[in-house]
C-alpha positions in Angstrom: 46.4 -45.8 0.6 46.3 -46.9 4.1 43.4 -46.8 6.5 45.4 -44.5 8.7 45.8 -41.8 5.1 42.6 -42.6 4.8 40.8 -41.0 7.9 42.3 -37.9 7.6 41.2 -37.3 3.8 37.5 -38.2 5.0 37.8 -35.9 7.9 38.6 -33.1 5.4 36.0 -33.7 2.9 33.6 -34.1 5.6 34.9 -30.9 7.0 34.6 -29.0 3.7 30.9 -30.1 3.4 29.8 -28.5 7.0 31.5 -25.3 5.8 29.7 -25.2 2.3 26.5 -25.7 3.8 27.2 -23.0 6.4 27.3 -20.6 3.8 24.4 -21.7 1.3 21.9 -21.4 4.5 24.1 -18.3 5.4 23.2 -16.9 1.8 19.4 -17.5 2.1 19.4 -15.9 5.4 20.5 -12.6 3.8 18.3 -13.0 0.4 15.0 -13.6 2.7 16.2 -10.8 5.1 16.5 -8.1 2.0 13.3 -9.1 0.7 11.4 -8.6 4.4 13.0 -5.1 4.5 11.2 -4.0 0.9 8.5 -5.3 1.8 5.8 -3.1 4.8 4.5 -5.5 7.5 1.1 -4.3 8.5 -0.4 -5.2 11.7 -4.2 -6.1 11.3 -7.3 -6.8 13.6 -8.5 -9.7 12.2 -10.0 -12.5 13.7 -7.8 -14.4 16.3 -7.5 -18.6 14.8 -8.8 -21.1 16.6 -6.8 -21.9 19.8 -4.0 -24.6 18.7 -5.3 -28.3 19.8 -8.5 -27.4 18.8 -11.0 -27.9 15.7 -14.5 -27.0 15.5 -16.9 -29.9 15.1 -18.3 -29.6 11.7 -19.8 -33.0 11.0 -21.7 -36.0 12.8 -23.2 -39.4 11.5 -25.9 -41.2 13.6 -28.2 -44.4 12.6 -31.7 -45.0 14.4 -33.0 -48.5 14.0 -36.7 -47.4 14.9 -37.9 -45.0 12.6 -40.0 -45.7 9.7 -40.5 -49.1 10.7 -44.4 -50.3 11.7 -45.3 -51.4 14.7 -44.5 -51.0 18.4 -41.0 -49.8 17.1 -41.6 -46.8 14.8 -42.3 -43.5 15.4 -40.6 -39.6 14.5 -37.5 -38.4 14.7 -36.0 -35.7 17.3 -33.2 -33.3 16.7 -31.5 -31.1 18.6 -28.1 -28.6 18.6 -26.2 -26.5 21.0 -23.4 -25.0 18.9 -20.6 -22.0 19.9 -21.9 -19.7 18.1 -24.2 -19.1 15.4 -23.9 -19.5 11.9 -25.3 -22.2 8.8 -25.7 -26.0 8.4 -27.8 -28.7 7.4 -29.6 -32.1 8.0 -29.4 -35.2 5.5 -31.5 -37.8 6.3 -31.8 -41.5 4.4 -34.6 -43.2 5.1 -34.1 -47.1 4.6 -36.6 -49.0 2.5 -35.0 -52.1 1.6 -38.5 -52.4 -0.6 -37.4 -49.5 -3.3 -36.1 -50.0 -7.0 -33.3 -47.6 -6.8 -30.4 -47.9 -3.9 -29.9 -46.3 -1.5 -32.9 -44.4 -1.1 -32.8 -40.9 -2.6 -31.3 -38.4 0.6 -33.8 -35.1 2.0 -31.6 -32.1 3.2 -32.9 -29.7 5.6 -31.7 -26.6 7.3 -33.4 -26.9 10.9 -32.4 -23.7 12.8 -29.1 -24.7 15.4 -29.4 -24.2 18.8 -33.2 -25.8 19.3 -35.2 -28.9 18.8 -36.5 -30.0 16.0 -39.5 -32.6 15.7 -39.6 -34.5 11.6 -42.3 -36.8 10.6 -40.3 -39.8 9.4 -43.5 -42.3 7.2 -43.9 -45.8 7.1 -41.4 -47.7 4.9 -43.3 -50.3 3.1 -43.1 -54.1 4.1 -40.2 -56.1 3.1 -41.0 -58.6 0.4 -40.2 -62.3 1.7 -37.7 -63.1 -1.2 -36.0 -59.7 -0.5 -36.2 -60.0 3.7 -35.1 -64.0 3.6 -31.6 -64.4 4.8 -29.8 -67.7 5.9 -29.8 -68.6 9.7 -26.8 -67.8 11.6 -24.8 -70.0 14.3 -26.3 -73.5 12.7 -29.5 -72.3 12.5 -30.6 -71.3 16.0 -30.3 -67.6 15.1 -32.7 -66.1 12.7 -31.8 -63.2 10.0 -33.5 -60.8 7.8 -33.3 -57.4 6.4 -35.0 -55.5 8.6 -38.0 -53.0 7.4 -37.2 -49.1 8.4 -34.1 -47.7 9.6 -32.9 -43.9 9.2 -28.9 -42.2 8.8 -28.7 -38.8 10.0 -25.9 -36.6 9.0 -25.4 -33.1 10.2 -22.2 -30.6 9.1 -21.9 -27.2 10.4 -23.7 -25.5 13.3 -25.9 -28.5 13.1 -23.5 -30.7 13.9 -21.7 -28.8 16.9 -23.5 -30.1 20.5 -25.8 -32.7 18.4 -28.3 -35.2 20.1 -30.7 -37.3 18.1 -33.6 -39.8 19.8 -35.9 -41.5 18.2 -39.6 -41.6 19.5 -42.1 -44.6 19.9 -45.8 -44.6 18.1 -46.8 -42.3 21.0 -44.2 -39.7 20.6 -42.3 -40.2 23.8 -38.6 -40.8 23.4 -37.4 -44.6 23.2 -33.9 -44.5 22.6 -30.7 -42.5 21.3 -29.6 -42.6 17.7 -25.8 -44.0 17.5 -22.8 -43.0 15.7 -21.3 -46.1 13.6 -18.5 -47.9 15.1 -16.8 -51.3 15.0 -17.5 -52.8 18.3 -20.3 -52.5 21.5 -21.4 -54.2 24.1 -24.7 -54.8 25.5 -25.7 -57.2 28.8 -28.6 -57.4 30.3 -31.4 -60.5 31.1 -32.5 -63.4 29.9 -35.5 -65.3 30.0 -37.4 -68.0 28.4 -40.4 -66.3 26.2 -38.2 -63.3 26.1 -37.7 -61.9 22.8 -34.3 -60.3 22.1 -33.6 -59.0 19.3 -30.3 -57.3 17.1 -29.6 -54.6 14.8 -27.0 -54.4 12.6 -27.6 -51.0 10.4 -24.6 -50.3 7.8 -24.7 -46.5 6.7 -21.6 -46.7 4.7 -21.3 -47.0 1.1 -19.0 -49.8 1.5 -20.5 -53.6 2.8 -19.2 -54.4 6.7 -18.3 -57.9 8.2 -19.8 -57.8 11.4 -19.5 -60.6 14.3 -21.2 -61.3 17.4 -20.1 -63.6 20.5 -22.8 -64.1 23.1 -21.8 -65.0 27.0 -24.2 -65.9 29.3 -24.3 -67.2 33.2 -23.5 -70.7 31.7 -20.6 -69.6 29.6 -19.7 -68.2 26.4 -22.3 -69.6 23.7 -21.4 -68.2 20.6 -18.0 -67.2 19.6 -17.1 -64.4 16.5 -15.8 -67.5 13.9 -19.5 -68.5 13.8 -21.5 -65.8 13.3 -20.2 -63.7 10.8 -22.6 -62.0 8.6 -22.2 -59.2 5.7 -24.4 -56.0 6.5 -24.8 -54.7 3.0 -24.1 -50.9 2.2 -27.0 -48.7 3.4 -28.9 -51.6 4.9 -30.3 -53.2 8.2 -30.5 -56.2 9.1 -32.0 -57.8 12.4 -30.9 -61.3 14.4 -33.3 -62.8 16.9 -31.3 -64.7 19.5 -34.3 -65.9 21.5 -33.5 -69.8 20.9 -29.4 -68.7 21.7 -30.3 -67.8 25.3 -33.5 -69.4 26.1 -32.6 -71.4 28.7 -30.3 -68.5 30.3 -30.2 -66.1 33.2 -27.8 -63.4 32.1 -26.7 -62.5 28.7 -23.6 -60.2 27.1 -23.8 -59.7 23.8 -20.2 -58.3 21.8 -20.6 -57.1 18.5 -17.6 -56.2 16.2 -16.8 -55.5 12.7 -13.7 -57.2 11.2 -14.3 -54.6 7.6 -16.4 -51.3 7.5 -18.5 -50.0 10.7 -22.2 -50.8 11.9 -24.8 -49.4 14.2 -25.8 -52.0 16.9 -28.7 -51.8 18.8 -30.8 -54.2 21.5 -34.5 -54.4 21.7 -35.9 -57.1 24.4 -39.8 -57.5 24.9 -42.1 -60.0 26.4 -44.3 -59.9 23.5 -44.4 -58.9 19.7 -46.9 -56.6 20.3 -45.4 -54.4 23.1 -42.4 -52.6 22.8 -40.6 -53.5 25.5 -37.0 -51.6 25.6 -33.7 -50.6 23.7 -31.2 -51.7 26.2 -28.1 -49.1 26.1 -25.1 -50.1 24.7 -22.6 -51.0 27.7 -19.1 -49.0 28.3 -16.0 -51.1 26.4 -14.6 -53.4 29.7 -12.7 -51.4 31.7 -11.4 -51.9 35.9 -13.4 -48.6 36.5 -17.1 -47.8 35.1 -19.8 -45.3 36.6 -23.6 -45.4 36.1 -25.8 -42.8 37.0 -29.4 -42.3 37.0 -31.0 -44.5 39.9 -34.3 -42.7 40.7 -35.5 -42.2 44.1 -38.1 -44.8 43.9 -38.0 -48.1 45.4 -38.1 -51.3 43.4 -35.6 -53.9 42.6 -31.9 -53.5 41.6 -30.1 -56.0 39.6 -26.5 -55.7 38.2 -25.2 -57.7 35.4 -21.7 -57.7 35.0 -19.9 -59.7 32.2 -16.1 -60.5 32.3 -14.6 -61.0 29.0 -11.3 -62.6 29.8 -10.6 -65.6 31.7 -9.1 -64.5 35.3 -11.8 -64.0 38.0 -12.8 -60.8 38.6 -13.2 -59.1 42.4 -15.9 -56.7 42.3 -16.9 -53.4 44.8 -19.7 -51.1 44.3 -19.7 -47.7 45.5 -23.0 -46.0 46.4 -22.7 -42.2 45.7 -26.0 -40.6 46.7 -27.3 -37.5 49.0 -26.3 -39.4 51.6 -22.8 -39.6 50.4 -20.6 -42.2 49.3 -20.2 -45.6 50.8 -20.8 -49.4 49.9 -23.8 -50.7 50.0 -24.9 -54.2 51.3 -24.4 -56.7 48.9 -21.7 -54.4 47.0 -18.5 -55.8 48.6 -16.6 -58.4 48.3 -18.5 -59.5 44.6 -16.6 -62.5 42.9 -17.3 -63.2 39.5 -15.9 -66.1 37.3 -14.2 -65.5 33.8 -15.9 -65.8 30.2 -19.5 -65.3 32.2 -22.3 -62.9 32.9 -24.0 -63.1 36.1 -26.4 -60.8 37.9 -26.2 -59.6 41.1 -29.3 -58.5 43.1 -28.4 -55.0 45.5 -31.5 -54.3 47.1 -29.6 -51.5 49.8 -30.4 -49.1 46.3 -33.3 -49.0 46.4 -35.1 -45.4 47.1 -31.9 -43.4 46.8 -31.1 -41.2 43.9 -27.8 -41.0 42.1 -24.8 -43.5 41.1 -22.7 -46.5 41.5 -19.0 -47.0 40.7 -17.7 -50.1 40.0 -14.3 -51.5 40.8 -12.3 -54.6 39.8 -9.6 -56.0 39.4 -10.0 -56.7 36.0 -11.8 -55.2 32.7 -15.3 -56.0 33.0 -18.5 -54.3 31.6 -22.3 -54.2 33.4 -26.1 -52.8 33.5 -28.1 -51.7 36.1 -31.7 -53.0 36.3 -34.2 -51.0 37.8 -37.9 -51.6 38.3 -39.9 -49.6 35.4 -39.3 -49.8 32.1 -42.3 -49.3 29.1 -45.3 -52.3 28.4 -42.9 -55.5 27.8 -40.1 -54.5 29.5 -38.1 -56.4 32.2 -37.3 -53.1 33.5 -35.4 -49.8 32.9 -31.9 -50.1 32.6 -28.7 -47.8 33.4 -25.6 -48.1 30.9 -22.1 -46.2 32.3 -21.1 -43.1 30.8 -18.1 -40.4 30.9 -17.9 -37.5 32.8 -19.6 -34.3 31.6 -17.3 -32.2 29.0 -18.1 -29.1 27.5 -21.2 -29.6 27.5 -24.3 -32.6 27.7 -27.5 -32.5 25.8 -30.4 -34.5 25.5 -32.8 -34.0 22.4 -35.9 -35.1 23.7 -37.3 -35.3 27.2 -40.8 -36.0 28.4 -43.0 -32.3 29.4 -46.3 -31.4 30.0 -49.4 -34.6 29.7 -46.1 -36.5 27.8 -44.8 -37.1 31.5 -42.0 -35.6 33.8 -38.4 -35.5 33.2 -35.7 -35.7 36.0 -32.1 -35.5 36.7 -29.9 -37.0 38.7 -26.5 -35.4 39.2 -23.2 -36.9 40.9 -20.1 -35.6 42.0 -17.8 -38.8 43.2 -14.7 -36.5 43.4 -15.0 -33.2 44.6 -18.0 -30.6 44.6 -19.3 -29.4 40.8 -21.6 -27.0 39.4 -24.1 -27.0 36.7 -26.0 -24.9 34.7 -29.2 -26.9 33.2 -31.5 -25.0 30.2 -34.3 -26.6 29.0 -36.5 -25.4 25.7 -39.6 -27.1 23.9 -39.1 -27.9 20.0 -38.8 -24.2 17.5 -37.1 -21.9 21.1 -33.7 -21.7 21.4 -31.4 -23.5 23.5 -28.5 -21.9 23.6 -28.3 -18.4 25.5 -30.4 -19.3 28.4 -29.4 -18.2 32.1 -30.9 -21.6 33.1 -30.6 -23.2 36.6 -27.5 -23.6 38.4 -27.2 -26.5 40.5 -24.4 -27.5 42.9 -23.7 -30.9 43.8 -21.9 -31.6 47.4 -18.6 -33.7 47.1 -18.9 -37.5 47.1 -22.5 -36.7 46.7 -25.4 -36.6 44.0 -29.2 -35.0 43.8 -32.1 -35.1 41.6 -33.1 -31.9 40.2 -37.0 -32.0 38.5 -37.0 -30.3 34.9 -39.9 -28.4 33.6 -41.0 -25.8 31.1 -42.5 -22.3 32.1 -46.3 -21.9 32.1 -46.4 -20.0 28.9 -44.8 -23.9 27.3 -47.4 -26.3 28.7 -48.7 -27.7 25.8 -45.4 -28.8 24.6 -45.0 -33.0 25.3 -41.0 -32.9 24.6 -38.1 -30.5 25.5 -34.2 -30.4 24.9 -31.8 -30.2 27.6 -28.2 -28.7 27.7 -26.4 -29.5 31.3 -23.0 -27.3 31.2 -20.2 -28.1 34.0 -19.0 -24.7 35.6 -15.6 -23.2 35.7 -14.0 -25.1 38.6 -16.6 -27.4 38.7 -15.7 -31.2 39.8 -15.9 -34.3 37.1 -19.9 -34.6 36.9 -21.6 -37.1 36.3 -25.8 -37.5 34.6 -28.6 -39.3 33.4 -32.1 -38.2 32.1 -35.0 -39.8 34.0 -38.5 -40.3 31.5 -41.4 -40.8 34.1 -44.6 -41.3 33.5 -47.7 -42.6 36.3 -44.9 -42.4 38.8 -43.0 -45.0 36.9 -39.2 -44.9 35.3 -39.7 -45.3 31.6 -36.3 -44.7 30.3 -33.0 -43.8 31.8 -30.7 -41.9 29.5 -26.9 -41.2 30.3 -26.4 -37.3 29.6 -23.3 -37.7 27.3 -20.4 -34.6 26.3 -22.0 -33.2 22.9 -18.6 -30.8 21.7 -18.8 -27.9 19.9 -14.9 -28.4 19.5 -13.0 -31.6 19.5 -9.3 -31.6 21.5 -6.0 -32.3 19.6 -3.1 -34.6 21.1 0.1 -32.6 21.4 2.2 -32.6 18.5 5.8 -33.8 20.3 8.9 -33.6 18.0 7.4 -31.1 15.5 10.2 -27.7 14.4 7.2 -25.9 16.6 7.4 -27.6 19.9 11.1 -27.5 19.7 11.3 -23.8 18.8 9.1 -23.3 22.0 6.5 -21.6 19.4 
């Protein structure tokens, strides 16, 4: 047969095909619409689905380094919730104790009430044996390693998990730090300083080991690449670095820790002795061209910025002041040029006395701190770490009240005007429900607001706090001042705690092209 024979004969047969499968789907069409007509369709009220996009938060993992350790760094644990609506969940917490027979440690659930803080007693772990805690020296022997004694996984599901905030407290009850989710790379940049101690904690709560690494940058240039210091953080483990001899002789250190298998917690503790406690520095935003940081306190005192720039092209560098006196660039914030692969710090002493933010802009990725004076016994300072805007909601599990100290916060607007409603409530009232205070912050602007408790809560030394953006209400931006003797202690960002986590859109689905 020819090739012109030929095209017709396929045209027919392809023809024939179209045709047949006209009629099968034409056939099911009249089976299904006979069985719909023998069949009621009753219209019921029940209870509407979630809106599409969206699914309720019903889980959360976080890892605290501090508790159950001894020493300047251990202490109790506080928990808090703001969830939609009410209903049932619980708490599992694992308490490391690298010391026991049987591991992991055996798991204690509660059932704290959601929508309140809750205070738990978290014991000493005993001491690590030597022959246990030895492990070999990393980068050639300049960077000490051991398993670290204490450590504690949280996990919440259900109500307990919606709007969830954890902090761990020091010996004295006041809150030290915020208790992370696991992830597989952070950031952290800050001083350095001869005598300094500075040390890192790699927790693992997993059931599977994680390879993490760490590179190290400083004013000099980078110091420690990934290859070298590889390490294995065993399942359900912690393990803690001291990198005092890495960056001894340096100004300005960034620190980039990543996991090429499994997930870790990471977490920075620098003190000028072994017994103070010095400070958890907060973990730096991923490097971006745009970062805010909020929570400069009115007080006056020095302001030092450390930037680091990963890559190797220069960076160009503006701050932007926003503050109750608006936004502008202050002296010193302009015109910032910063070489590749380093860290440098940058004194701004126009910031000094005026509440609010800074926004930094450059022309490429990069990733900083704020120093401000302050900070607990052993300290260099109190430090500022960027954050997202406000979503949802923001809430904060424990803040200083009463004899404890005084808790402020600062509030910024750098687009247009936004409105917040803050509630505050001592550990065992509830959270949730509250009219609360609403605040308005002016456009380009920021403002300190002073929390307290009423007079029938002044014994209580800690309260949660729930900031909720308005309807209509600009892109906010907060941080949760701990002050104590008229003194910054800690500065923490006031980060989006959901209740209901955002889907993508689902493009190409029968659905979307339906118009359903």
């Amino acid at each position: 047969m020819s090739a012109r024979k030929a095209r017709p004969a396929r045209g027919r047969q392809l023809a024939n095909r179209f045709i047949l499968a006209f009629l099968v789907v034409l056939a099911l069409a009249g089976l299904y619409g006979v069985a719909g007509l023998s069949h009621a369709i009753v219209l019921t009220a029940a209870t509407p689905p979630a809106p599409a996009g969206q699914l309720d938060v019903s889980s959360a993992l976080v890892a605290c380094p501090g508790p159950g350790s001894a020493g300047v760094t251990g202490g109790n644990l506080a928990e808090a919730s703001a969830p939609a609506s009410t209903g049932s969940g619980q708490v599992v917490l694992t308490e490391l104790n690298a010391a026991a027979k049987t591991q992991p440690p055996a798991p204690v659930t509660t059932a704290p009430q959601p929508g309140q803080l809750t205070v738990k007693t978290i014991a000493k772990v005993p001491a690590v044996p030597g022959k246990v805690a030895t492990m070999p020296a990393m980068a050639g022997g300049t960077v000490p390693t051991s398993v670290a004694r204490g450590g504690l996984i949280l996990s919440a599901t259900g109500s307990n998990a919606q709007g969830l905030d954890v902090e761990q407290l020091g010996p004295d009850g006041q809150p030290t730090a915020r208790c992370q989710a696991p992830g597989s790379d952070f950031w952290f940049v800050g001083p350095a300083a001869a005598g300094q101690q500075t040390e890192l904690y790699l927790m693992n709560a997993d059931a599977t080991p994680a390879d993490a690494h760490v590179s190290v940058q400083t004013d000099s240039g980078p110091l420690l690449g990934t290859p070298d210091s590889g390490i294995v953080v065993p399942p359900h483990a912690m393990i803690i670095q001291s990198l005092d001899k890495l960056v001894h002789s340096a100004r300005a250190a960034a620190f980039h820790v990543t996991t090429s298998t499994g997930r870790v917690d990471a977490a920075m503790r620098v003190s000028s002795s072994p017994t103070k406690p010095g400070i958890w520095l907060p973990a730096a935003q991923q490097p971006a061209t745009t970062q805010m940081l909020t929570g400069l306190p009115a007080t006056t005192g020095t302001r030092e910025l450390y930037i680091t720039v990963p890559g190797g092209a220069a960076a160009r560098v503006k701050v932007t002041a926003v503050t109750p006196r608006g936004s502008y660039q202050p002296t010193g914030g302009n015109g910032i040029s910063l070489l590749g692969h380093l860290t440098t710090g940058v004194s701004i002493p126009a910031l000094s006395g005026f509440p609010g933010s800074i926004k930094i802009s450059a022309s490429v990725p990069v990733t900083a701190v704020l120093e401000i004076s302050g900070g607990p016994p052993g300290a260099p300072g109190a430090f500022i770490g960027g954050s997202d805007a406000i979503t949802e909601q923001g809430v904060v599990a424990a803040s200083p009240a009463g004899p404890g100290g005084t808790t402020q916060l600062v509030l910024s607007a750098p687009g247009k005007a936004a409105k917040v409603r803050i509630a505050a409530a001592p550990a065992g009232s509830p959270l949730t429900g509250q009219p609360g205070q609403l605040v308005t912050i002016a456009a380009k602007s920021a403002t300190k607001v002073r929390v307290s408790l009423p007079k029938h809560d002044a014994k209580a030394t800690l309260m949660a706090i729930v900031v909720t953006p308005q309807p209509g209400s600009g892109p906010v931006y907060a941080a949760r001042l701990a002050v104590a003797g008229g003194s910054v202690l800690t500065i923490l960002p006031v980060l989006s705690s959901p209740t209901r986590i955002d889907l993508p859109a689902v493009r190409q689905s029968l659905l979307s092209v339906l118009g359903s």
